[in-house]
N, C-alpha and C positions, 0 to 999 in steps of 0.2 A: 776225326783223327783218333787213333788208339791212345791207351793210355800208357803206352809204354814208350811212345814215341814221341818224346819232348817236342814243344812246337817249337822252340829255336833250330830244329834239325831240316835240313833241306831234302826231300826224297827225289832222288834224281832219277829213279829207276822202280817199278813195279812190274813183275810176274804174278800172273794167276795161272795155274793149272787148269786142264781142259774143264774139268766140272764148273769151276769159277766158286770154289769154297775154301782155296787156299793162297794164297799171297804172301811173297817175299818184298821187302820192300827193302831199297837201298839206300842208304842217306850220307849227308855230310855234316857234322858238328861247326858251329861256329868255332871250336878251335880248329879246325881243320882238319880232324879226325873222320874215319869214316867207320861206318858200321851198318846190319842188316837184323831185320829180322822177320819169323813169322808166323803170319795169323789165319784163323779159319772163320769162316761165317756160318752159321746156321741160322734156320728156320726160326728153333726157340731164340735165338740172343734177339732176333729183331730184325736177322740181316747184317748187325755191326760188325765189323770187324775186330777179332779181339786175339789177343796172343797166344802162341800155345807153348814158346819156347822162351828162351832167358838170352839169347845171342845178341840182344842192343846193347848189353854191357860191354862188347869185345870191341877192339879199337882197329883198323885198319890206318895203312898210309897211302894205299892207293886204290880206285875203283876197282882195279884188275885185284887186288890182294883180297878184296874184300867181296868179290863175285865170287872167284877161284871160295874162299874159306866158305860161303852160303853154297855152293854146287855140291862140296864134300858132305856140308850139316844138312840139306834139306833133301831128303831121296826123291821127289817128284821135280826140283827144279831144272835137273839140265836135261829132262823129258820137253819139258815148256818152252826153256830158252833153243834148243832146236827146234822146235814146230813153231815158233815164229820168227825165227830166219828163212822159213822155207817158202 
């Protein structure tokens, strides 16, 4: 698990991009908060996945609020989230 993603937080949702070296992950706070954020992998880290942005701090009230705000922040995600719908 990343370091930026408290383990109290429940990830209900992950994208990765075609390549598979970047991932949006979506989650829910134990207070009921919701929030995304995302990471890239490389060769040098080891493979881990590790963050490239600062958006776990943003707070959402619903999964649709909190898609919608990660669709506008990440430019490769609603490439992703259409190719697997299809």
């Amino acid at each position: 698990m990343s370091g930026r993603i408290d383990p109290s937080w429940l990830v209900f949702d992950s994208v990765e991009n075609a390549e598979h070296d970047r991932c949006v992950d979506c989650f829910s706070r134990p207070d009921g908060s919701l929030g995304f954020e995302e990471f890239r992998r490389d060769v040098e880290d080891g493979g881990a996945w590790t963050p490239v942005q600062h958006y776990s701090g943003l707070s959402y009230k619903t999964k649709d609020e909190a898609l919608l705000a990660a669709r506008k922040a990440v430019v490769w995600l609603a490439e992703a989230l259409e190719r697997r719908t299809r």
